[in-house]
C-alpha positions in Angstrom: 0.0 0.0 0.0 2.6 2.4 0.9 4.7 1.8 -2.1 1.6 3.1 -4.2 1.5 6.2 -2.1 4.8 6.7 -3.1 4.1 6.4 -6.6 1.2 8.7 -6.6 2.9 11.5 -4.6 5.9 11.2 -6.7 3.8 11.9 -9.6 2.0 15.1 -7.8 5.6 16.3 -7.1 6.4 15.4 -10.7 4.2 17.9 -11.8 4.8 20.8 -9.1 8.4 20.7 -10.5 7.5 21.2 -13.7 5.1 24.2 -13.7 7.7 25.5 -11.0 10.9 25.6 -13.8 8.3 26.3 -16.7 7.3 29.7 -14.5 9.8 32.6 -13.6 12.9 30.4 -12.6 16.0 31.0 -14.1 18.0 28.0 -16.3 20.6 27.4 -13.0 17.7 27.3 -10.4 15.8 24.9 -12.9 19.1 22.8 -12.9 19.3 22.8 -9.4 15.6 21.7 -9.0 15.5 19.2 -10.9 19.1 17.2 -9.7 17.2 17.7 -6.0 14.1 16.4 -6.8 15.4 13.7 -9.2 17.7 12.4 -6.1 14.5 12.6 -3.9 12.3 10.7 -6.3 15.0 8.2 -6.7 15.7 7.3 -3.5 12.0 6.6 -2.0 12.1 3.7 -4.5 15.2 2.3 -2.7 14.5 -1.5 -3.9 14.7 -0.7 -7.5 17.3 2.2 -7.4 20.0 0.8 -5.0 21.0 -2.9 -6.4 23.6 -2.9 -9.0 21.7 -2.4 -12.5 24.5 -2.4 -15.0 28.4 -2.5 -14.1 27.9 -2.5 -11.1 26.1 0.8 -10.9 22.9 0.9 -9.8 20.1 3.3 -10.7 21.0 5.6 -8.0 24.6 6.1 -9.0 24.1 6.2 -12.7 21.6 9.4 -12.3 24.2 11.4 -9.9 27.0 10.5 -12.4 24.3 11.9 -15.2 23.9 14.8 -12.7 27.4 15.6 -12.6 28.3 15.4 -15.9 25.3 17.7 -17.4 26.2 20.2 -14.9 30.1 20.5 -16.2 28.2 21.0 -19.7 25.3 23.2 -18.9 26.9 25.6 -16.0 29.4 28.6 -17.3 33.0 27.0 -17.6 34.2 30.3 -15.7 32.4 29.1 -12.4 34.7 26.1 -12.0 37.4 28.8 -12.5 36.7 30.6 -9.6 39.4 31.3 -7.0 37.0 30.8 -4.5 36.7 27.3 -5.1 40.5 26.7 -4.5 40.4 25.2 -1.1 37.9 22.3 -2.6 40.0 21.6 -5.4 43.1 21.0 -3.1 41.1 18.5 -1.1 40.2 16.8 -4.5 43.9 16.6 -5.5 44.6 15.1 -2.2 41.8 12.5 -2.9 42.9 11.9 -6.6 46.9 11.4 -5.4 46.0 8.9 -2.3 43.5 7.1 -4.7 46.0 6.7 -7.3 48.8 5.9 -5.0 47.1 3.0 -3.5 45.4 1.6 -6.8 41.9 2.4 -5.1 40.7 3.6 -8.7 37.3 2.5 -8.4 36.9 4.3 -5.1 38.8 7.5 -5.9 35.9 7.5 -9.4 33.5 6.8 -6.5 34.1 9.7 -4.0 35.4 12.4 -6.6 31.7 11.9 -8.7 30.4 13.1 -5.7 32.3 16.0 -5.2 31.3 17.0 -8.9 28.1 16.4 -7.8 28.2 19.0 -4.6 30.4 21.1 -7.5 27.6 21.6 -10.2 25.1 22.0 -7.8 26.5 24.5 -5.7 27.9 26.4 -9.1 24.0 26.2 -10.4 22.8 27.8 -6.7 25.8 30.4 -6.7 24.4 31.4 -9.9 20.8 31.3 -9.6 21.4 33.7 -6.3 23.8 36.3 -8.4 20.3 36.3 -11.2 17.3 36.1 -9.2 18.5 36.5 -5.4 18.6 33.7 -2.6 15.1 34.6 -1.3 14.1 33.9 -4.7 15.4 31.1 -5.2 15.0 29.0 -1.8 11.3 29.9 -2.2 10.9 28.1 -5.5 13.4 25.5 -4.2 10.7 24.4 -1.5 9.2 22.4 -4.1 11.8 19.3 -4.0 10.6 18.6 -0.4 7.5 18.3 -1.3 8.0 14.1 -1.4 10.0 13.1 1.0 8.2 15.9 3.4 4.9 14.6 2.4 5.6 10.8 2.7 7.0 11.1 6.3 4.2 12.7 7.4 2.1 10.0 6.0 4.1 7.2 7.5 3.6 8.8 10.9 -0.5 8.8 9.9 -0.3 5.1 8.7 2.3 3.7 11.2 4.7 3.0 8.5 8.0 3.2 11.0 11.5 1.2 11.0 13.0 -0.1 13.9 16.6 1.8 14.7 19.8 1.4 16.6 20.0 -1.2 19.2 17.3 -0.6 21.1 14.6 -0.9 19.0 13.9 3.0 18.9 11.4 4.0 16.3 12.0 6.1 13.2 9.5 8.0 10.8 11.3 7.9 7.8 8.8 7.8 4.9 9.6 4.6 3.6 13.2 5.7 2.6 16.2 3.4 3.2 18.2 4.8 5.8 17.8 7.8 8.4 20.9 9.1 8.0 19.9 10.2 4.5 16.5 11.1 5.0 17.3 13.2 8.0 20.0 15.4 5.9 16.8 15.8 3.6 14.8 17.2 6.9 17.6 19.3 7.6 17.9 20.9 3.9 13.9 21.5 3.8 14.8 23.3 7.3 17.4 25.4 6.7 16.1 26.2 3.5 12.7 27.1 4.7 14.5 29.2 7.5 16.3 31.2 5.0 13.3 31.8 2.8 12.4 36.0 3.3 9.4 36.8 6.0 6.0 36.2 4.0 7.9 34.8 1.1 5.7 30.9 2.0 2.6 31.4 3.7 2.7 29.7 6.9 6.2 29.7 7.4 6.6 29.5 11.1 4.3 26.7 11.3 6.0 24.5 8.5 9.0 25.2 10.0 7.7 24.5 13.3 6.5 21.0 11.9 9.8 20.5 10.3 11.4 20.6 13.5 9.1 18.1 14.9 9.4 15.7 11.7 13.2 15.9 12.3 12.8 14.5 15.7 10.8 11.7 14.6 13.3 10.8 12.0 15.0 10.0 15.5 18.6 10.4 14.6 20.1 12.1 17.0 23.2 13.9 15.6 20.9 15.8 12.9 19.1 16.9 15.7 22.1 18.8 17.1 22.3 20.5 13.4 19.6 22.2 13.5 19.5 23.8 16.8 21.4 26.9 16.0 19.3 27.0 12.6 15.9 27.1 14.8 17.4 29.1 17.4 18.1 32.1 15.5 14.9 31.5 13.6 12.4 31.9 16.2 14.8 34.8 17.6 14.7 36.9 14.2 11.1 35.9 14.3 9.8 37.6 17.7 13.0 40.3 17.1 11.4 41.6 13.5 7.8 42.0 15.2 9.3 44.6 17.7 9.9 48.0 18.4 13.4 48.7 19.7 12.2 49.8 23.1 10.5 46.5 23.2 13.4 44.3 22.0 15.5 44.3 25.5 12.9 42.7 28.0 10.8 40.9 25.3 14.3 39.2 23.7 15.6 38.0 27.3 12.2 36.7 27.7 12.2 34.5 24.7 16.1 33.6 25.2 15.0 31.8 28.4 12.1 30.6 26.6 14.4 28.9 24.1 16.9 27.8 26.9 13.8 26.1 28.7 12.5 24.2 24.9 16.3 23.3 24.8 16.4 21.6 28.0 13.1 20.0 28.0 13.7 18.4 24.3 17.4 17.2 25.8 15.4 15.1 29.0 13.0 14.0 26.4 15.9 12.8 24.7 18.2 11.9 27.9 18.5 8.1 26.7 19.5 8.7 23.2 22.1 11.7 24.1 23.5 9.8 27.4 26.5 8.6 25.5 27.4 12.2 24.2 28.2 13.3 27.8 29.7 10.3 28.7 32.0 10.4 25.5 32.5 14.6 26.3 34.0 13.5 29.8 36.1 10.7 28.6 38.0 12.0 25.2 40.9 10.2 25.6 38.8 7.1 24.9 39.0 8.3 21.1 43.1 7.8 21.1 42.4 4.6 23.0 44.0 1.3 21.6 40.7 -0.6 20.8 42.5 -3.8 22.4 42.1 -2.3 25.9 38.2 -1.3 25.9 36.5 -2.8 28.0 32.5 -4.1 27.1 31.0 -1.3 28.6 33.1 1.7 26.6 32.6 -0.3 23.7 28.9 0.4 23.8 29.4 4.2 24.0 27.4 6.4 21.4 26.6 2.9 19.8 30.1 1.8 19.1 31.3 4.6 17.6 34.1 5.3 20.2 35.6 2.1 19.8 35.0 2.0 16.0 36.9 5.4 15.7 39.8 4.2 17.8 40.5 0.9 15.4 40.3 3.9 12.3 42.6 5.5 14.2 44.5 3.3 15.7 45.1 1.4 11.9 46.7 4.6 10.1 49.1 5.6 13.2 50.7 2.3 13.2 50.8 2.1 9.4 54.4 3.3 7.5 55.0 7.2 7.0 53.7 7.4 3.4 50.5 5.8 4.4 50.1 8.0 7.5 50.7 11.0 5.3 48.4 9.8 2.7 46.3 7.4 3.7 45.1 4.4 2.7 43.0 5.8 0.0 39.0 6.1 -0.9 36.8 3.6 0.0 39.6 1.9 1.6 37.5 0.7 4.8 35.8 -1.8 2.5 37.0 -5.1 3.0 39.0 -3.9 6.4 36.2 -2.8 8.7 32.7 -3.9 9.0 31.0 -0.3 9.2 32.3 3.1 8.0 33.9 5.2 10.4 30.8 7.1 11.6 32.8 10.4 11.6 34.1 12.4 8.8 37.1 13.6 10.5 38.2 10.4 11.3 37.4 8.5 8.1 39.6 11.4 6.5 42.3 10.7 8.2 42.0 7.0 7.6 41.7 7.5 3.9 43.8 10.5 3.1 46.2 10.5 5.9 47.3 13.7 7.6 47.3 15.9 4.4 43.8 14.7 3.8 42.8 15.5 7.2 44.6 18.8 7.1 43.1 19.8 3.7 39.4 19.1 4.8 39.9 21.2 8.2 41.3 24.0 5.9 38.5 24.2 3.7 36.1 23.7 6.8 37.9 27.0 8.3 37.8 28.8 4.9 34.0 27.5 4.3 33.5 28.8 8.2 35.0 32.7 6.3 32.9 32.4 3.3 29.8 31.9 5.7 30.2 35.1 7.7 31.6 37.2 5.3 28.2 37.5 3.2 26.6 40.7 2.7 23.3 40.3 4.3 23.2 40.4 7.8 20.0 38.3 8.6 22.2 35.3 6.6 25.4 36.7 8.2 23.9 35.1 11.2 21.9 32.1 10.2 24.6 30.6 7.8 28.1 29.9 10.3 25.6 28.9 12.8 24.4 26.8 10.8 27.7 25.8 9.1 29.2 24.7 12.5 26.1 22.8 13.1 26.8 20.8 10.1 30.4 20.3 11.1 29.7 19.0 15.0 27.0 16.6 13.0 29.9 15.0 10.8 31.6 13.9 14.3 29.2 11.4 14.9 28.1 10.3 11.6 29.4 10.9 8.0 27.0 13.1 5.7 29.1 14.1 3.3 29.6 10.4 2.4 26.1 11.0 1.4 24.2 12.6 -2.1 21.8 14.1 0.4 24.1 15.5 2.8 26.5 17.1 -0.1 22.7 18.3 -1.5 22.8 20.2 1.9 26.5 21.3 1.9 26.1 22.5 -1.9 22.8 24.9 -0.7 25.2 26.4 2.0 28.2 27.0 0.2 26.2 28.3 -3.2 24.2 30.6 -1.3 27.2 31.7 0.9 29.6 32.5 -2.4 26.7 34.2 -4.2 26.1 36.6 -1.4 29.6 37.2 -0.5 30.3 40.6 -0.3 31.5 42.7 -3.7 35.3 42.6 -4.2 36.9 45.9 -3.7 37.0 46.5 -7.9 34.4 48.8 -9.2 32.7 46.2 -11.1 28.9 45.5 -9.4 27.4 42.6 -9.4 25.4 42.2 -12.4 28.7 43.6 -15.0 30.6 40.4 -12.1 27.7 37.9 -13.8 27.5 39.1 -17.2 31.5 38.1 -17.6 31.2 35.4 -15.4 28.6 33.8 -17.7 29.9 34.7 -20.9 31.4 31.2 -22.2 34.9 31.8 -24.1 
């Protein structure tokens, strides 16, 4: 029964899209739309899409390769050209040289197709912000949640849950495969609601309101943490833009404790599930930890994680120099260690050694600049808030090793660049756009 639901709201979404792109969106936006919605549609069919269809790719992979590759065609070659993008390009060298080094060819194809991915899609969201502005286009990005958005809140109406984690913990996930993936969707339809101008969606609070909730029903707890700053700072700028500035003093502290109060009652509600993250704050040396000397109990903190880190770790610091500088190379867990790493930072260093790490905490810090140098001071706020959310969530899990957590990344970063503030040459923004999208 549920599968046909999925059918017949992916056919409703089909058709939003389309007289979305065929109204006053610009070519980039439309690009952007559809890859979103494509990966969306895609992935609620998880039984047909994921298995291996030909060469080993399966349905899934072969439409995010298509993805990739249409958007080196379609976008402006001068976007990839961009010195802005440096700091990504020298994390995909250090990918391309460990993955070469270490034969790991299918791997290195593997990861780097995703980066192109994140790549075109950012580029098509950088542009679509420089043409029709980010309040623009988030509104009319809305439209590729409607799916997954809509077929969560039906498998909370129909029961439709999966089981989760160890102790049988329930999660609303739509029918989708995984909730790591379909929380990183939540989490895009959140922070792109949240960025979305006041009276731009009718109802705004409210959906955003019911994001939240459907987030904590996906019940995966490090997305959670994401989005606190993101909601934070949105029901602040939401009570601060109704005042008067005589008002903003007394009513502000009011809701700060207001928020505090939320904050600690959705942590007790949650006290089981975020146990391990205090017991793991009070303990770091656990992480560096031989995995030989755990004991039963530490091995069961933050569902294994701990211990799995430490035998990542623990593999690539006893390894020869060359490896230690660069890894083991991508995908290189496969065949070594039952689960990935769970953490971003730590599969990094498995895979690309210290220079790997070191890269990807460079381009963190410089993505952390881009964030809070943009010219608009409501997103000034929300988007290194919300950037350093994203970061704390890869220590616990790995989204970036997702399509739907790069999806998210590439939002953040596109809008970020294309409202960065004007370089100190005379040029304004729309001459800046004009030669930027003038193919040679």
């Amino acid at each position: 029964m549920f599968e046909g639901l999925k059918v017949v709201v992916g056919l409703i979404s089909f058709i939003m899209v389309y007289r979305t792109i065929t109204g006053n969106c610009n070519k980039y936006l439309a690009f952007a739309i559809c890859a979103i919605w494509l990966r969306f549609f895609l992935a609620a069919f998880h039984t047909i899409t994921y298995p291996s269809l030909v060469a080993g790719f399966s349905i899934n992979a072969l439409s995010s390769i298509s993805i990739a590759a249409l958007g080196l065609f379609f976008l402006p070659l001068k976007v990839f050209a961009l010195r802005k993008l440096a700091p990504f390009y020298f994390l995909f060298l250090t990918i391309f040289v460990s993955g070469f080094i270490n034969l790991k060819i299918p791997g290195t194809i593997n990861v780097l197709v995703k980066w192109c991915y994140f790549l075109v899609l950012a580029g098509a969201i950088f542009l679509s912000v420089r043409v029709q502005g980010h309040s623009e286009t988030f509104k009319k990005l809305l439209v590729c949640f409607f799916m997954p958005v809509t077929l969560q809140v039906l498998s909370i109406a129909l029961g439709e849950v999966k089981a989760t984690e160890n102790d049988g913990s329930a999660s609303y996930i739509g029918g989708y495969n995984h909730e790591a993936a379909f929380s990183m969707i939540i989490v895009s339809f959140i922070f792109v609601l949240g960025l979305t101008e006041r009276n731009a969606v009718k109802f705004r609070a409210t959906l955003f309101t019911v994001a939240v909730f459907l987030l904590i029903l996906v019940n995966y707890r490090t997305a959670v943490l994401t989005i606190l700053p993101i909601a934070a700072i949105f029901y602040y700028s939401l009570v601060e833009q109704r005042l008067k500035p005589s008002q903003k003093a007394p009513v502000l502290t009011i809701v700060s404790m207001l928020l505090i109060f939320v904050f600690v009652a959705i942590s007790f509600t949650l006290r089981e599930r975020f146990a391990d993250v205090g017991t793991l704050a009070s303990n770091l040396d656990l992480i560096f930890k031989s995995p030989i000397y755990f004991s039963e109990a530490e091995k069961d903190i933050m569902s294994s994680r701990v211990y799995l880190w430490s035998q990542y770790i623990n593999a690539l610091t006893n390894s020869d120099l060359l490896r230690q500088m660069i890894g083991f190379g991508p995908d290189s867990w496969k065949g070594v260690f039952k689960h990935y790493a769970h953490n971003t930072y730590v599969s990094y260093f498995y895979e690309y050694g210290y220079i790997g790490l070191m890269s990807f905490l460079l381009l963190c810090l410089y993505a952390l600049f881009v964030t809070a140098n943009v010219s608009d001071k409501r997103l000034a706020k929300i988007l290194p808030l919300s950037l350093i959310g994203f970061l704390t969530m890869n220590l616990a899990t790995m989204p970036l090793w997702n399509i739907e957590g790069l999806i998210f990344f590439a939002i953040l970063i596109g809008v970020s660049l294309g409202n960065t503030k004007p370089s100190k040459t005379h040029l304004s923004f729309r001459t800046q756009l004009a030669l930027l999208t003038t193919r040679d």
